[in-house]
N, C-alpha and C positions, 0 to 999 in steps of 0.2 A: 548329501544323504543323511549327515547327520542332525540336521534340522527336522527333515523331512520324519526320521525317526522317534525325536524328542516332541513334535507336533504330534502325529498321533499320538503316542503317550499320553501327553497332556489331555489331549480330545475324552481319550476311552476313561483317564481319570477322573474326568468332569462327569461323563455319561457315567462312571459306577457310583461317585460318590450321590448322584443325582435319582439313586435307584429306587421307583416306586417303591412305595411300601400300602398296606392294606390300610386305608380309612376308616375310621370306627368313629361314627356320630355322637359326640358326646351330649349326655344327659343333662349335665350342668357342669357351670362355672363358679370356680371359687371365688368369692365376693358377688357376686351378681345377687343385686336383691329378686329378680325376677329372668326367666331364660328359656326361649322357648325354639327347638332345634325342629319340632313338628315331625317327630318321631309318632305321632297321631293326633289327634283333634281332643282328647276326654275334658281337657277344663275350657274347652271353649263352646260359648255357645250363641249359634247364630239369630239373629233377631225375626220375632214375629211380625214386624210390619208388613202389612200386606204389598207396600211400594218397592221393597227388597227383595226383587225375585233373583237378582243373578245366582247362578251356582258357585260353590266353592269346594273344592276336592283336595284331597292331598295329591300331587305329581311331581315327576323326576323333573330334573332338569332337560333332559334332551327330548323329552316327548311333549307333542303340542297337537291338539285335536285329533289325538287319538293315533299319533304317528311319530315315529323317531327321525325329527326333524333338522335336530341340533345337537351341535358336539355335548359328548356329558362326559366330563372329567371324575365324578366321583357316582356311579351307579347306583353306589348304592344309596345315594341323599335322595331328599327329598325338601317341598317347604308347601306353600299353602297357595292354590292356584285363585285366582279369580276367574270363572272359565264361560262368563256368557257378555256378550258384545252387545253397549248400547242399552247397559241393566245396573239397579242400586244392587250394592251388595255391604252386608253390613253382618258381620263378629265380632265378636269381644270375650275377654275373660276378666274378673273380678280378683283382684289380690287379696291373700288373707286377712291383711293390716294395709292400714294405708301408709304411705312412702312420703316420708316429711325430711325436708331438704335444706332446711338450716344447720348452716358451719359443717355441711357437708358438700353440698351441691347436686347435681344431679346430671345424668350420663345415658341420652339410649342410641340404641346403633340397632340395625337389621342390613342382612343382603336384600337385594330385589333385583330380579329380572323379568326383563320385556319382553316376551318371545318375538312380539313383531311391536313397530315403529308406535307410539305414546302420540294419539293423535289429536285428541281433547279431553282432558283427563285428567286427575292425580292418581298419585302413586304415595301417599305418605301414611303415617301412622296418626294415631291418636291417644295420649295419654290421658284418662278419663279422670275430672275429678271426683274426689273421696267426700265433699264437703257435698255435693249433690248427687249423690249416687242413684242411680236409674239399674232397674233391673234388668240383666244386658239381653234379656228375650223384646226390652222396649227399647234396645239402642236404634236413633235415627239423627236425624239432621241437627238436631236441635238439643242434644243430649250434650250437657255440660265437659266441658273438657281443660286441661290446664294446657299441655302443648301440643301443634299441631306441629308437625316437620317431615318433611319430603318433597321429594320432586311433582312439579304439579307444569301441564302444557295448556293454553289456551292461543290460539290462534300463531301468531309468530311469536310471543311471547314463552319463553321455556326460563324457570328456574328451581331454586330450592326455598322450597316455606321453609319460614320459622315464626312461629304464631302466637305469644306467651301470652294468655289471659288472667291479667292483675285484677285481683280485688282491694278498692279501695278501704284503710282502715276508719275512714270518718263515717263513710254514709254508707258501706257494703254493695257501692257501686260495681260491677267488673266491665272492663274494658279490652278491647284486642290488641295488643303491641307486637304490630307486622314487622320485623327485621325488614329496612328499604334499603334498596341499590339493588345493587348486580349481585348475585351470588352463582358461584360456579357449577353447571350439572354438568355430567357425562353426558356420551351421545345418546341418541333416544332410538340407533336403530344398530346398535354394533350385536344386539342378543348376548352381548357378555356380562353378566352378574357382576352387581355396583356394591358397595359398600357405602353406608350411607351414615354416618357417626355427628349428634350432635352435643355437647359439655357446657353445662353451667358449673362455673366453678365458685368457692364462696368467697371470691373476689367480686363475684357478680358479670366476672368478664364473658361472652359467649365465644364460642368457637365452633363452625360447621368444617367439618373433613369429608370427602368423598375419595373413596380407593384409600384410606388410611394419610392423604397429604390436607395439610389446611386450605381450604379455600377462601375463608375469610373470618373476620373477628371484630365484635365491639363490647360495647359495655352499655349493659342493661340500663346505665346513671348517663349514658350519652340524650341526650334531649333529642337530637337530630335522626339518630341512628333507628327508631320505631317513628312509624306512623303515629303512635301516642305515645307521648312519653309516658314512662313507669311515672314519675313524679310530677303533680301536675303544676302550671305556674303559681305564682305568690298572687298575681297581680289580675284580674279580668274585668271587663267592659261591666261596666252600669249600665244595667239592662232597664232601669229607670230615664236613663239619660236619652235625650232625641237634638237632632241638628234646629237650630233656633230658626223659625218661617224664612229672616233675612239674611242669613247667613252663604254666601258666595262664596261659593267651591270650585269657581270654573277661573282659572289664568286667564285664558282669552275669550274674547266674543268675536261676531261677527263683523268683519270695518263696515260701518252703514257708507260709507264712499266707493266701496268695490260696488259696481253696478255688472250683469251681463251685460255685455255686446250686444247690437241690434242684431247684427250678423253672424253670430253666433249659434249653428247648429247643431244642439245635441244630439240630432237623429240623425245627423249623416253617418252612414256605415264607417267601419275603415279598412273596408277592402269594395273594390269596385271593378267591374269589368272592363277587361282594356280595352280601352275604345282603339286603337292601335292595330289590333291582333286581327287577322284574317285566318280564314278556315283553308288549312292545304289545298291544293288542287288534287293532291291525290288521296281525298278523306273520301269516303264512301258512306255518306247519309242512309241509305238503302239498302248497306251488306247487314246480317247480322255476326254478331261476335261470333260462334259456332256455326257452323255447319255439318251436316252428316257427313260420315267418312265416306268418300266414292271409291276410294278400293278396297271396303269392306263388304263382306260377303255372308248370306243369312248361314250358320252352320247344316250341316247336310241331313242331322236329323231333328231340324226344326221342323213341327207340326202345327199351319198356321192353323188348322182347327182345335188344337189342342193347349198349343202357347199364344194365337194370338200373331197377330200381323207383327210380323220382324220389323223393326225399327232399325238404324243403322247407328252406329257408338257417334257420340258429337265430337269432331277434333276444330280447331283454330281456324278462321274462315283466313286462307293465304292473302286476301285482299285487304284485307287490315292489319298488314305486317308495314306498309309504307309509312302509312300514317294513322291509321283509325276507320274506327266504323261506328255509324249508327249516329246519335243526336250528339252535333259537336257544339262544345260552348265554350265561350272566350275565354282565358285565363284570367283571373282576377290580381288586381295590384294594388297597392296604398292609394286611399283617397287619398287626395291634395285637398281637400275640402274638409278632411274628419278633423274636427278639434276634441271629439270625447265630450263627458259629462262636465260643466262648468263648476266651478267651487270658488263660493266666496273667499276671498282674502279674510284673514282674522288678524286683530290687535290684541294687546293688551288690554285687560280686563282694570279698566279705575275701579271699580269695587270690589276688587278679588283680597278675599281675605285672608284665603289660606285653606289648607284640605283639613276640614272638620273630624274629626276622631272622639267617641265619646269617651269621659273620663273613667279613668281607674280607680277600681277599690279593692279590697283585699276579698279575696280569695274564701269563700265560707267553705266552700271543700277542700283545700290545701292540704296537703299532707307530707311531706319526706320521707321514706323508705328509704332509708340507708343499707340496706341488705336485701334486697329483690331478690338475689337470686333465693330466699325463701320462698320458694312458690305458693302456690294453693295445691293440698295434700295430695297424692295422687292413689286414685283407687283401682285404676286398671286397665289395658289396653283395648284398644280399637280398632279395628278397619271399618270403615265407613266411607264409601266410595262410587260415584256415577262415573263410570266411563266409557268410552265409545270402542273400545277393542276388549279382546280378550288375552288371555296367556299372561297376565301380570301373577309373579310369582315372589311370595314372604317367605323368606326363612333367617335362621336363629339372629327374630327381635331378642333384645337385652336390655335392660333396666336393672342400673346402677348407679352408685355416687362417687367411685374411685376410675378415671379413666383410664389407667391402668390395667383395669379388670377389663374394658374394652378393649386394649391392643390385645389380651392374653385370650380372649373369646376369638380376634377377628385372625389372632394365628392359626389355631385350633380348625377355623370353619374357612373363614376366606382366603388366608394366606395357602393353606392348603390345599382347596382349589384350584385356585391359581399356578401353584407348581405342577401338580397335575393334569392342568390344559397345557401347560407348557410342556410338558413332555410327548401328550398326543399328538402336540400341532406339531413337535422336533420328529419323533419316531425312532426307532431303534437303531443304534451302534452308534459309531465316530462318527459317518459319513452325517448321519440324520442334525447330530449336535453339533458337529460344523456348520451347518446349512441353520440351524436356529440360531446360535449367536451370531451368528454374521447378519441375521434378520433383526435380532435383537438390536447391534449394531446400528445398521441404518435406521431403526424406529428413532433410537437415541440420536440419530443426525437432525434428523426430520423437526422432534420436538424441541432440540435445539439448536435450528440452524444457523442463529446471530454466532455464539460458543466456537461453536464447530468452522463456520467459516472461516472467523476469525482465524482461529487456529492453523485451520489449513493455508489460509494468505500468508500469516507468520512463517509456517515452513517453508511454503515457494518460495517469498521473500528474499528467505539465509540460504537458500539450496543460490538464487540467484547472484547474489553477491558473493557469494562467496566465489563463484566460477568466473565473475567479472574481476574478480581481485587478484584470480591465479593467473586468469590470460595474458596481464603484463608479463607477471613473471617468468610464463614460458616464455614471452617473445622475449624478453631479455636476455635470456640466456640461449636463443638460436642465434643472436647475437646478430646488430645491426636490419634486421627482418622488419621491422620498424614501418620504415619509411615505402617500403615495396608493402608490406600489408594495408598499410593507408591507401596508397593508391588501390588497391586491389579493390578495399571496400569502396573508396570512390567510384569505381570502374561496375561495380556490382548493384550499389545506390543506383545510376545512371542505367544500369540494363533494369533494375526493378520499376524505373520512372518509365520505361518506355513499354513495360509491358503492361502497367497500368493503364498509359495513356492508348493502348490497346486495344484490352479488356473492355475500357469506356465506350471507344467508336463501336465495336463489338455490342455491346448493350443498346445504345443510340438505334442501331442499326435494328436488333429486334424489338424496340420499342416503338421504332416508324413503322416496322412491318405491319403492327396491328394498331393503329391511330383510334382515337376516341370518336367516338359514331356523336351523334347530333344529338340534341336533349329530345325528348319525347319518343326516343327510343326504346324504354327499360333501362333500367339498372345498367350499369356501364361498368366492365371485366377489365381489370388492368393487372397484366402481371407483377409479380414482385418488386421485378428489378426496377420496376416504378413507384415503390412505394415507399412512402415515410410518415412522419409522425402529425397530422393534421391538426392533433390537437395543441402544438408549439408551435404554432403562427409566429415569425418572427413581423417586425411593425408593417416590413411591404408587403408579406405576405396575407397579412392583415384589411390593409388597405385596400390591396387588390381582390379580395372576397369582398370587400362593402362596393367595392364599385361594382362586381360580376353581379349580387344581389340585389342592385339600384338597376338590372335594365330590365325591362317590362317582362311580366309573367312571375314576378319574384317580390316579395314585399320585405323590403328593405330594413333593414336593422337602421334608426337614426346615427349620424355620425359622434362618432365620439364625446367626452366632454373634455376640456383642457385637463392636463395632470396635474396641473399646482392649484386647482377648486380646492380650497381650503373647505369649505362645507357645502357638498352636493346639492344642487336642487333635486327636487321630488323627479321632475321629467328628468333629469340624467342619469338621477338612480336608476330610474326606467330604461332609460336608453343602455344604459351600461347592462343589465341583466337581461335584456331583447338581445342584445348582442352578442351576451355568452352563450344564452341558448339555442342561437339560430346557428353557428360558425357553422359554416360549411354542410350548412341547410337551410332552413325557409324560417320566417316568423308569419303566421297568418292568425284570420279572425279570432278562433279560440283553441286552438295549440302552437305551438314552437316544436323545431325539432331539430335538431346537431348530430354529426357522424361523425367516429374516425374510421379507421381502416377497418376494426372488427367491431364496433359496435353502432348503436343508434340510443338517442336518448329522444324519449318523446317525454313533450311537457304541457299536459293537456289543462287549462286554466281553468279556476274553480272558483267559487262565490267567496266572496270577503269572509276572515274569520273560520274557517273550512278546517278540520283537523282532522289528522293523520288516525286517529284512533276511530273515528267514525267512520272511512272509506276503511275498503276491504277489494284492491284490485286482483281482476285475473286474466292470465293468457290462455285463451281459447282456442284450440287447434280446429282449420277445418276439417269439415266431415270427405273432402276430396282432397289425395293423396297431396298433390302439389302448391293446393292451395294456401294465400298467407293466412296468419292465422287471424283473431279478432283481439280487440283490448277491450274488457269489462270493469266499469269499477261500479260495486256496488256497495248498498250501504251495511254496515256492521249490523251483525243480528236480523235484519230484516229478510225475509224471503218473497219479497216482491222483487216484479223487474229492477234489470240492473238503471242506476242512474244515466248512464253513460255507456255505450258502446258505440266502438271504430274498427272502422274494416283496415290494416294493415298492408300498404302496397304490394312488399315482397315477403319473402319468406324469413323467419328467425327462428333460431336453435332455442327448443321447449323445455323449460326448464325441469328437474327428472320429479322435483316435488311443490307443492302450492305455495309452501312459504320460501323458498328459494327464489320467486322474481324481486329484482332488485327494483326499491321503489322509495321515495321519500316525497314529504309533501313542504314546500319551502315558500315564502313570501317572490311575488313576481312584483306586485303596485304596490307603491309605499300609499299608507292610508288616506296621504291629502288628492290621491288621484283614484281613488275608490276601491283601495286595499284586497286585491285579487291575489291570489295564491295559485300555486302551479302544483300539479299533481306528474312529479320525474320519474320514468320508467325507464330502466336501463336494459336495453335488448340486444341479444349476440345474434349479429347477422349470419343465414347460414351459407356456407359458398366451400367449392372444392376445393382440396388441398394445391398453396401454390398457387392462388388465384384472389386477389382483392376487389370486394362488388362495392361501386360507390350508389348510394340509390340517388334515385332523382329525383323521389317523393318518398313522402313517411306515412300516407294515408290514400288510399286508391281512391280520395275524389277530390283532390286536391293535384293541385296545376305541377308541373315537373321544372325542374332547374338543370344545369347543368357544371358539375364540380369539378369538373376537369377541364371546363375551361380559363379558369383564373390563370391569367399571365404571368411570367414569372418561374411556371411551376417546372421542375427538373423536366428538360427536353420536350417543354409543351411546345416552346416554338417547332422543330422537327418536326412533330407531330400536326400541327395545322399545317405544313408544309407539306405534308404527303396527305391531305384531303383527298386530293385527286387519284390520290395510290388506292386509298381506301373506296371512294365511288367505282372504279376499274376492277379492284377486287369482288366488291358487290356485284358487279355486273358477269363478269364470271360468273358467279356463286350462282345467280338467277337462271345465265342460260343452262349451267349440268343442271338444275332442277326439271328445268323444261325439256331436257332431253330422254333424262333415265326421273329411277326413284329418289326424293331425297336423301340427299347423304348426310352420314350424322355430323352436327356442328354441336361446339358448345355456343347455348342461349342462354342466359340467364335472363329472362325475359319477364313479362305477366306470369306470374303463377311460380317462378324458378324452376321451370321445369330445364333438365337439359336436354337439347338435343342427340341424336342417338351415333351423331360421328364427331366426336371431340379427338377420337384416334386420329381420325382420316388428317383433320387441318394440325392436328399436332404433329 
């Protein structure tokens, strides 16, 4: 009770000392050279170009097109909207003096919020230079500026600018010095107001913070650290200088003694129809896939004069459930004939002289700037901005040279904010501030769950041992218990092993019940207790997938190459990544494709040299409910047809936004076998809970395998041993259809649809 006491206490003391107080927008900050809270528009003024039509307004935080859509912690703020989607929009205000930042440095920070998700776009500011000043009714694209910093999105790409424009002291050259790498942004769809702070100090070091924490740091004197360096080399090419006519740059040539083969065809395919393969007796050339539904019925106030001759809805023609309908074609397998494009052997070059490089001379523009963070003078801020949404919201930019005067503005506006969403989102009394720090709590497990784990293992850890240290002790002291407790747990051991070896035949037993149907089935449903990690093939597990892949209708991954190849051939490198990409799926003509339990990896092969920045893939849902979906990969920027698209045999889980499919683009052919590159798409199969779908294809016109039958596999023998349980089941299952109506099964068939009795056989 008396816990229970001191804990409320505590609670209500937290909630009173916590006690909102009234917000008052402050006008200014001491030190700040420049400050703008957007208590109204009067020194700014938006530009006359006639390409800048978006609008811009003053608006609160919780309203958005004209609706209070989002929480608003402080009512009565306000900051500067950008409020038209898919428009330039362009403001500026002009500082009295200009802001010159030697042996001081330089400081600006602003909030921003997104009311909805940042889709192609920036969001940053603009500090305009003083040395070119533009009359800001003429600010546009092209108006001089010294920094540029904010969060800017294009395509999957999401970061923070930072954009410092040097003017060179010899020639009055300027240049753009883009801070490279990674730098940290918040999410782009939380709607909760960022803090955005970046510091040149007259150390010349940079530092970007977002929410008030560093995100990252270098130094303007780093060479590597900008796209240009602030200082340029000592040293540059003699643009006089050219490679001499004889001069050989190539290591090797061609060996004039490699001749082709007579026999050697480069046009044989390498994949061919299995001369092997027969068409079922129970395929149906002459059904079609669909038929009308025959127990559909026209509705009773359909009016064929008025709607038109009733049509009947199309369901699955039952005849092509054995094996097929319609034009059947052989399954195709590895030529034994394809040897691929020929490639001369190459030698060593006798006249290689070495990789030519024209000679150095010094530098006519050189220059050392030992104090960069001197900018070029600043004369006033910006927004100048294309973006594809609306709802992007500025409030109190700051411009200063003491960072200090930054933390003491971001208390003032954003800290205080922040406490005040935190109390809307907790709610009033004890009970409401219990239930937020305990949220607060877990957010802090979440962001650090290495810390946190750890921690908590440490504790089980000592809770365990320590109870392991005392059990002697009691038994010591029951005195002689010893030897009767040993045995006990012997005797306990011994009933735990037999109720294991229980449980197993138990499993066994409903594992045979539902045996693995034949390939060209669909997608093959194997419950849990059959499942495990496919992608940890141990070697036999390994081996016996290259053998299931090597029998006809399946194009074979090459075998292996020794493990002690000191330095791989070209074909083995091949062979070894045909191998990772197919495991327990197919390698055919122009994709690969690999499953585990929950997912598929398709790897569709692309033209030599092929990069990642120029494709632009997407997963296309069909336009019918059940249907799988499509893979597009199209090219960047272009809006022409897509390069590529493929129909997808089964169904996969859509991913909830465009840049969320997971995808990389990796070398497949090493370049002496004609340097092909694979485009990886990583897709999450969709299937009901408690149920693992192995597919039997990754592409609906591509031939079917079968994965569940590699030997070896936990309780596969059982299961080919109860074939005949499963054909007897079938048979069943056919005649109640032909008696009554069908009853619902689960299918995971063409299309994923399921069946309407998964209860009944469950």
């Amino acid at each position: 009770m008396t816990t229970r006491c001191l804990l409320l206490v505590a609670l209500s003391a937290l909630a009173s000392a916590d006690e909102e107080k009234p917000y008052e927008v402050p006008t200014s900050i001491d030190g700040a050279f420049f400050f703008e809270p957007f208590i109204n528009t009067e020194r700014w003024v938006r530009t006359e170009d006639e390409n800048y039509q978006g609008e811009l307004q003053l608006q609160s935080y919780g309203v958005f097109r004209g609706k209070a859509e989002l929480p608003d912690a402080l009512p009565a703020d306000q900051g500067l909207e950008l409020s038209s989607a898919a428009r330039k929009h362009g403001i500026s205000t002009v500082f009295a003096e200009p802001l010159r930042t030697k042996g001081v440095g330089l400081v600006v920070q602003f909030e921003l919020l997104l009311k909805q998700p940042l889709q192609c776009g920036g969001a940053y500011l603009k500090l305009l230079s003083a040395d070119e000043a533009v009359p800001p009714a003429a600010l546009n694209g092209d108006t001089a500026y010294t920094l540029m910093f904010g969060p800017d999105k294009c395509g999957a790409v999401h970061k923070t600018h930072f954009i410092l424009r040097h003017k060179s002291p010899v020639d009055g050259a300027i240049k753009e010095c883009h801070l490279v790498g990674e730098t940290a942004a918040p999410p782009l769809s939380d709607k909760k107001p960022h803090l955005y702070t970046a510091v040149i100090t007259p150390e010349s070091e940079v530092k970007i913070l977002v929410d008030g924490k560093e995100v990252r740091s270098a130094s303007l004197l780093d060479e590597t650290a900008f796209s240009a360096p602030i200082n340029p080399p000592k040293k540059v090419d003699d643009p006089d200088d050219s490679k001499p006519a004889d001069w050989v740059d190539e290591p090797q040539m061609p060996d004039p003694a490699s001749v082709k083969p007579d026999d050697w065809d480069e046009e044989a395919p390498r994949l061919i129809e299995d001369p092997a393969a027969e068409r079922p007796d129970t395929w149906e050339p002459d059904e079609p896939l669909q038929i009308p539904d025959p127990t559909a019925e026209a509705p009773a106030d359909w009016d064929a004069d008025e709607d038109g001759e009733w049509e009947a809805p199309l369901v699955p023609n039952p005849k092509c459930k054995p094996s097929g309908c319609g034009e059947w074609k052989r399954p195709q397998v590895a030529n034994p004939a394809y040897k691929g494009k020929w490639v001369q052997a190459k030698i060593d070059n006798p006249a290689y002289v070495g990789k030519w490089a024209p000679r150095q001379i010094d530098n006519p523009a050189y220059y050392y700037d030992a104090a960069p963070h001197d900018v070029m003078p600043i004369g006033g801020v910006g927004i100048e901005l294309w973006t594809m949404q609306d709802g992007i919201l500025f409030d109190n930019i700051l411009v200063a040279t003491d960072p200090r005067v930054a933390e003491a503005a971001a208390e003032r506006t954003f800290s205080a904010r922040k406490a005040a969403a935190a109390r809307l989102e907790r709610g009033d009394g004890w009970l409401g501030a219990a239930s937020f720090y305990l949220s607060l709590a877990a957010e802090y497990a979440r962001e650090n769950a290495l810390p946190v784990g750890v921690a908590v293992c440490a504790v089980l850890a000592s809770i365990v041992l320590l109870c392991c240290c005392r059990a002697p002790a009691r038994a010591a002291e029951a005195g002689g218990g010893g030897v009767e407790g040993e045995e006990g747990e012997e005797e306990e051991g011994e009933g735990e092993e037999d109720d294991g070896e229980e449980e197993e035949e138990r499993a066994e037993s409903e594992a045979a019940a539902c045996p693995s149907p034949a390939a060209g089935s669909g997608p093959v449903a194997v419950f849990d207790a059959d499942a495990h990690d496919v992608d940890a093939l141990d070697p036999e597990e390994e081996a016996q997938l290259r053998q299931l892949m090597s029998q006809p209708g399946v194009a074979a991954p090459p075998p292996p190459q020794p493990a002690k190849q000191a330095l791989p051939t070209a074909e083995a490198v091949l062979q070894e990544r045909t191998a990772s990409l197919s495991r327990n799926g197919a390698a055919r003509e122009g994709h690969l494709w690999r499953q585990t339990e929950s997912e598929v990896e398709l790897a569709l092969l692309l033209p030599p040299a092929t990069r990642a920045k120029d494709l632009r893939p997407e997963l296309r849902p069909s336009p019918e409910p059940a249907a799988a979906a499509s893979v597009l990969v199209h090219r960047s920027g272009a809006g022409a047809a897509p390069l590529l698209e493929v129909q997808l045999a089964y169904p996969v889980e859509l991913p909830d936004e465009e840049d969320e499919l997971a995808w990389e683009v990796t070398d497949y052919e090493p370049d002496s076998l004609g340097g092909r590159r694979a485009l990886r798409i990583t897709l999450r199969k969709r299937a009901l809970p408690g149920v693992v779908v192995w597919w039997t294809r990754a592409l609906a016109t591509e031939a079917e395998i079968d994965p569940l039958s590699i030997p070896g596999r936990r309780r596969a023998a059982k299961a080919e041993g109860m074939q005949s349980v499963w054909e007897q089941a079938q048979a069943m299952f056919k005649q109640k259809v032909a008696e009554r109506a069908p009853p619902a099964m689960l299918d995971l068939g063409e299309g994923g649809e399921a069946d309407e009795g998964a209860e009944e056989r469950e």
